[in-house]
N, C-alpha and C positions, 0 to 999 in steps of 0.2 A: 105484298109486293106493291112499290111505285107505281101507281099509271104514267105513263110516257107523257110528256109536257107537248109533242108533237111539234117543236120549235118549225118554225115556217123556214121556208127555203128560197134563199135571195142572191145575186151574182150581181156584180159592180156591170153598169149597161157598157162601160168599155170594155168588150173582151177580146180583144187583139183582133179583131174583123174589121175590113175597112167598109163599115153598111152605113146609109144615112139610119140615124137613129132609130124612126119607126121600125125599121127592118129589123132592127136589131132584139127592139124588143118584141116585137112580134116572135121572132126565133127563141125566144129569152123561156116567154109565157107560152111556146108549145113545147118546149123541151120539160114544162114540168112546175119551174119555180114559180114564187107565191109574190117575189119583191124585189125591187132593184136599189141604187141609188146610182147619181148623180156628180159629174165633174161642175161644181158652177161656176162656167165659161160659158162664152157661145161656142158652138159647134160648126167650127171651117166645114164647108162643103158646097155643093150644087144643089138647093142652096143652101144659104148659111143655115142653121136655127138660132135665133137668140136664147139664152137661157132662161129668157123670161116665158118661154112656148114651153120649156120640158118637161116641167110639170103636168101640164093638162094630155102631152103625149104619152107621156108615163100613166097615166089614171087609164086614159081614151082605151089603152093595149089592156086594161084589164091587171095588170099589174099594183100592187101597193110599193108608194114612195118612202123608203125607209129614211133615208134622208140623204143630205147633198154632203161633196166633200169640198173645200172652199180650197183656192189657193194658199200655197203656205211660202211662197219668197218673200223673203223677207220677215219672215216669224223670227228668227232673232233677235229683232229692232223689240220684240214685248220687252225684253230684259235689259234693254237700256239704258243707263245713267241719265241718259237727255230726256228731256217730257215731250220734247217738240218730236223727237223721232218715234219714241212710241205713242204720240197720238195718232202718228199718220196710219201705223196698221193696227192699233184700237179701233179708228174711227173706220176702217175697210171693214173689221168684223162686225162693228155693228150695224152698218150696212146691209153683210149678210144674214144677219139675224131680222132684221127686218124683212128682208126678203122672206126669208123662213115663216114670217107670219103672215105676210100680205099672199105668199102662193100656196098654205097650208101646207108646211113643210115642219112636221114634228121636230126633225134635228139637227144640229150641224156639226159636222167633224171635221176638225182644225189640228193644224201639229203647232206646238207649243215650243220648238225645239229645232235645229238644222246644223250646220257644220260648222258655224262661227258662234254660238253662242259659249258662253261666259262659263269659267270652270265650274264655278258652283252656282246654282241658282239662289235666286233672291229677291230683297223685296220688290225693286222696278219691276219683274215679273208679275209677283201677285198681285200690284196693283194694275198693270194691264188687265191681266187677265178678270180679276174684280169688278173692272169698268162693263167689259163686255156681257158678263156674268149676269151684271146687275139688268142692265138690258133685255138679258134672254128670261130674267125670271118674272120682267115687268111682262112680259109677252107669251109668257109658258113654252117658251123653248128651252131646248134640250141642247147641253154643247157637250161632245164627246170629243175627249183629248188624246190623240193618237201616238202609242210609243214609240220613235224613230230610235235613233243611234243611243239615244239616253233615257233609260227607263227613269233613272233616278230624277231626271223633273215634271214625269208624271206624279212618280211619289210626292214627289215633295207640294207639287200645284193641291193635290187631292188631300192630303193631309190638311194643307193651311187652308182649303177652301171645300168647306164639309156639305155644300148645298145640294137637296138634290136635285138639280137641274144641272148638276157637272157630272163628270162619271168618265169611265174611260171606254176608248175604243180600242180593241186588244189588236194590232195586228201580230200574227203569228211568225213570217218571214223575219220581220226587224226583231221580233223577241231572239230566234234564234241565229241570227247570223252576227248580233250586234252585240250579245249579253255573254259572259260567261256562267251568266246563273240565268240560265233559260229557266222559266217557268214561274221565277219568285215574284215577276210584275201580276201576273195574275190570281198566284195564290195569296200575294197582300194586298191585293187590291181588287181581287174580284166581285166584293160584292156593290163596287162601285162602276160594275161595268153594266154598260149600254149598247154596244156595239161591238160587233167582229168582223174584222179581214182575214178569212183565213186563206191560206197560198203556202204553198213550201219551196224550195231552194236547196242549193248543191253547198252550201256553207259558205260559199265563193263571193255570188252576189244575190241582189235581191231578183230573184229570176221570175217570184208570182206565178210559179208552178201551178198545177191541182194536188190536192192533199194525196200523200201516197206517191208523190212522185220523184221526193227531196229526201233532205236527210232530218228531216222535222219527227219525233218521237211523239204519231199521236195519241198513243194510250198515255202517255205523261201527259200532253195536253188535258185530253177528255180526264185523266185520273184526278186534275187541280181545278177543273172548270166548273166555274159556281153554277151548278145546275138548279139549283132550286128557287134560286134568288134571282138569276135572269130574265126575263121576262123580252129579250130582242130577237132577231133571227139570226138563224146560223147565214153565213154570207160568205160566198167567195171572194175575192180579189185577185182574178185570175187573168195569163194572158197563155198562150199556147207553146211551147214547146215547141224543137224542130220538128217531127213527127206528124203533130197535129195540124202546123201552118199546110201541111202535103193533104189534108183533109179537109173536110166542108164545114163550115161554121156548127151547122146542125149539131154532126156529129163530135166536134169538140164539146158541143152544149150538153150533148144529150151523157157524155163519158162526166162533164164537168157534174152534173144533176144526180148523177150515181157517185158522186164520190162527197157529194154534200149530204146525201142519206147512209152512206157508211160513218161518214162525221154524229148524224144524228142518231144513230144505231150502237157507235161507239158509248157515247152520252146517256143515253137509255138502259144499256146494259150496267153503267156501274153501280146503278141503282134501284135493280133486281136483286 
């Protein structure tokens, strides 16, 4: 029999609570989990945070930084015919990626893809993408590419750019609500993954449910999930349902932390 990989257990620090951040994680690392990640923005409030502080608040809570997720408007512009327009969001990502090195930040997950991009991908694509690439491997950072509405420029980025310092970030919700071949981005691509957002949804929108709560089939999940080859954390990307907003942060935490060890329990058992 398998020994269990014991995947670490991680939750996106925004989880539909309005807490200034310390709070948040504080509640985060008593309900259980091992790691968080990061929106990199600053954080509106009384007072602000800069996101240049969230790092050392993430460590300070006892937490590990899995890594940040960078804005993606305007992620489009990579696939551009103009050079001048995909330099401007080339040059913001590698921005980030420096940041990534300067605040000891393993990864960055970026979406490659959004609602105006071009029917088929191409090469202005891979060359943005290439630029930024080249940056993160001078640096030993890690870019994970996240599936939105279009799997297929995952494939296709991943294919033409074999490094490993790229790899993919699987979100779960966009696989099923956007694909009609749920599952295939992960079973041809899984062992170029680095990262997960798992969440479920009503097929309708992307609601970022907890697992168990959607119409997401996770034994097809966990049955194509390259178990052996991953080496990141199982990670939610959650936000609370009607139900839950009627209850205390805590206790969405403590419900969300039980339904990331049925995820890992799933996982463990197919390979008993």
């Amino acid at each position: 029999m398998e020994i269990s990989k014991e995947f670490k257990l991680g939750i996106f620090s925004w989880f539909g609570f309005v807490l200034p951040l310390p709070a948040r994680l504080d509640l985060i690392k008593k309900a259980g989990f091992d790691a968080t990640t990061l929106w990199w923005e600053d954080e509106i409030g009384h007072p602000g945070i800069p996101k240049e502080d969230m790092p050392a608040i993430v460590r300070e809570s006892g937490l590990n930084l899995e890594n940040i997720h960078v804005p993606y408007d305007n992620c489009d512009d990579l696939w551009s015919e103009k050079r001048s327009i995909r330099d401007a969001v080339v040059n913001r990502h590698i921005i980030w990626i420096n940041d990534c090195a300067v605040f000891g930040i393993p990864m960055m997950v970026m979406h490659i893809s959004d609602t105006k991009a071009p029917s088929i991908p191409n090469k202005y694509g891979i060359d943005s993408i290439s630029r930024i690439l080249k940056i993160a491997e001078e640096l030993n950072i890690l870019i994970a590419i996240e599936n939105t509405s279009r799997a297929d420029y995952n494939q296709f980025v991943l294919k033409e750019l074999p490094s490993q310092n790229l790899g993919l970030c699987y979100d779960s919700s966009h696989d099923w609500l956007y694909n009609s071949n749920q599952g295939e981005l992960l079973e041809k691509s899984g062992k170029r993954l680095m990262a997960v957002h798992l969440s479920d949804n009503d097929g309708q929108k992307d609601r970022h449910w907890l697992p168990g709560e959607g119409n997401i089939d996770w034994e097809e999940v966990t049955d194509i999930f390259p178990y052996r080859s991953y080496n990141g954390n199982i990670t939610l990307e959650v936000f609370p349902c009607h139900q839950d907003f009627n209850k205390t942060p805590q206790a969405f935490l403590k419900k969300g932390y039980q339904r990331a060890l049925w995820i890992r329990s799933l996982l463990d058992n197919k390979v008993q």
